[in-house]
N, C-alpha and C positions, 0 to 999 in steps of 0.2 A: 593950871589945868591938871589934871588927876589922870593916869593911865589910862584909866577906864575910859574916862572921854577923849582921848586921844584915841583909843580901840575903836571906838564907835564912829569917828569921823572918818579912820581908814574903810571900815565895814564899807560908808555909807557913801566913800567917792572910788570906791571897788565898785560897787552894785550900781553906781551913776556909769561907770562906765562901763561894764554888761550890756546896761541897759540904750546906750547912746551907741553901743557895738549893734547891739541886733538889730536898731535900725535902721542902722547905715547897711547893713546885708538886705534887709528885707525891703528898702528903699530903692539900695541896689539889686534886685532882682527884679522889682517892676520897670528898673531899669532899663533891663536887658531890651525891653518892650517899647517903651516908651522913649522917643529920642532926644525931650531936652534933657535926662538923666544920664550923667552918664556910670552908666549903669556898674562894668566889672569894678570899676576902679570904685563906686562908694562898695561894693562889696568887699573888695581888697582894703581897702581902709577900714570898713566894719570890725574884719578876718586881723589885722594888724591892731588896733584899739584892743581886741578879747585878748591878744597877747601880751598885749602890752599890760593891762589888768592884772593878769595872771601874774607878771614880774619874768615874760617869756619861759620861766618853771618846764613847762611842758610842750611850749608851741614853739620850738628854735628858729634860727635865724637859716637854715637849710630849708624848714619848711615855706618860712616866708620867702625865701630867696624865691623857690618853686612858684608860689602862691602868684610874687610877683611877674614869674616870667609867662604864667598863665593869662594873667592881666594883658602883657604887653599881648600874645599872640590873640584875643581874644576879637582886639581892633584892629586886624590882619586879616581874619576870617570876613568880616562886613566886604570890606574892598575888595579883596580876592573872591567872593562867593558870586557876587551878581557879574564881572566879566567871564569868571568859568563857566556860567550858568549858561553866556550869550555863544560862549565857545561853541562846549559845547552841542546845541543846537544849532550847529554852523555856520555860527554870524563871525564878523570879518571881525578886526584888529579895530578898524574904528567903531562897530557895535560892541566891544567890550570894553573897549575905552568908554565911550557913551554911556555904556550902563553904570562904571565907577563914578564920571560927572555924576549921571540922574542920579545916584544914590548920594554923593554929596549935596547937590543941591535938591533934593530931596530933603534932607535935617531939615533944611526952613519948614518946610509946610507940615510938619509931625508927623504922623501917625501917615494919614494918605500920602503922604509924600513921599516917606520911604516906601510905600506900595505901587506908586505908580512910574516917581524919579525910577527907576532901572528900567521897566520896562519904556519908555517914553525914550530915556538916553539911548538905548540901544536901538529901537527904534529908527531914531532920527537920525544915529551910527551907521546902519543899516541902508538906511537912503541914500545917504548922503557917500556909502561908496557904491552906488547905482546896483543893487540887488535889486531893486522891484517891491512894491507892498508886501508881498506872502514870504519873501526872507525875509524881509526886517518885523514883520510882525514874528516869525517863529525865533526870530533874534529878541524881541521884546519880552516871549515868554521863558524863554530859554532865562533873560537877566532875573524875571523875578522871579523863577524854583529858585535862579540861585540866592536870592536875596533871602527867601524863605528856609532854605536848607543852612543858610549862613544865621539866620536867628536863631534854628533850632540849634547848630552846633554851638555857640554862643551861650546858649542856655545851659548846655551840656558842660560848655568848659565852666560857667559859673557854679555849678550845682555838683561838679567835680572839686571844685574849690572850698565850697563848702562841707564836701566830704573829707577832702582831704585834711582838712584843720580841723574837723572832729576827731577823725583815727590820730593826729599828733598831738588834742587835748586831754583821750580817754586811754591811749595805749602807752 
């Protein structure tokens, strides 16, 4: 085999892997949404793969380090977001409990299911420590701002992630 074609196969499993990078981010970013994906972590493997490409040259192991502690708190945010939500709106210890279940059990059903799992857990949290319908219902909505406000920060930390492995691949 001749340099040249040795040149050309490196090129061309450089650019496969670019190209298997970006969609593991952009896969992972519909992620963030979508709950059989899961979502920071294929973007953190996307963000790890373009480094890895590079021969880590520019994207170091401080930045992944970051990258990865992003990842972890990112799945910190979901569970913690819809109990503080039911907080609070001043729903009890077991409406916030309730609303972390509904949001676990939630994942089964997709998409409605993380919509409806928090508010429904907390809810039935709600009841179930004798507040009356009209707490446990302001306890239901309470879980899902916070499950809503927990996607959006989620989105935030991935698209911080994002950023942040541009400024340590261009700077």
């Amino acid at each position: 085999m001749t340099a040249a074609g040795g040149g050309a196969i490196v090129i061309a499993m450089t650019t496969a892997l670019w190209v298997v990078a970006a969609v593991l981010v952009l896969v992972g970013i519909a992620g963030t949404f979508l709950p059989a994906l899961p979502g920071t972590l294929l973007v953190f493997a996307g963000l790890f793969l373009a480094a890895w490409a590079d021969g880590f040259a520019r994207v170091g192991w401080p930045t992944l380090v970051t990258l990865g502690l992003l990842t972890a708190l990112s799945y910190g945010v979901d569970l913690v977001a819809a109990g503080l939500g039911a907080r609070t709106f001043g729903a009890s210890r077991r409406a916030a409990i309730g609303a972390v279940v509904g949001t676990l059990l939630g994942l089964a059903f997709g998409i409605p299911g993380l919509i409806v799992g928090p508010f429904v857990g907390a809810l039935l949290g709600e009841i179930w420590a004798r507040k009356g319908v009209e707490g446990a219902a302001r306890a239901g909505f309470g879980a899902w701002l916070g499950f809503v406000i927990g996607a959006a920060l989620k989105l935030a930390i991935v698209f911080g992630m994002v950023g942040l492995f541009v400024l340590a691949l261009f700077l």
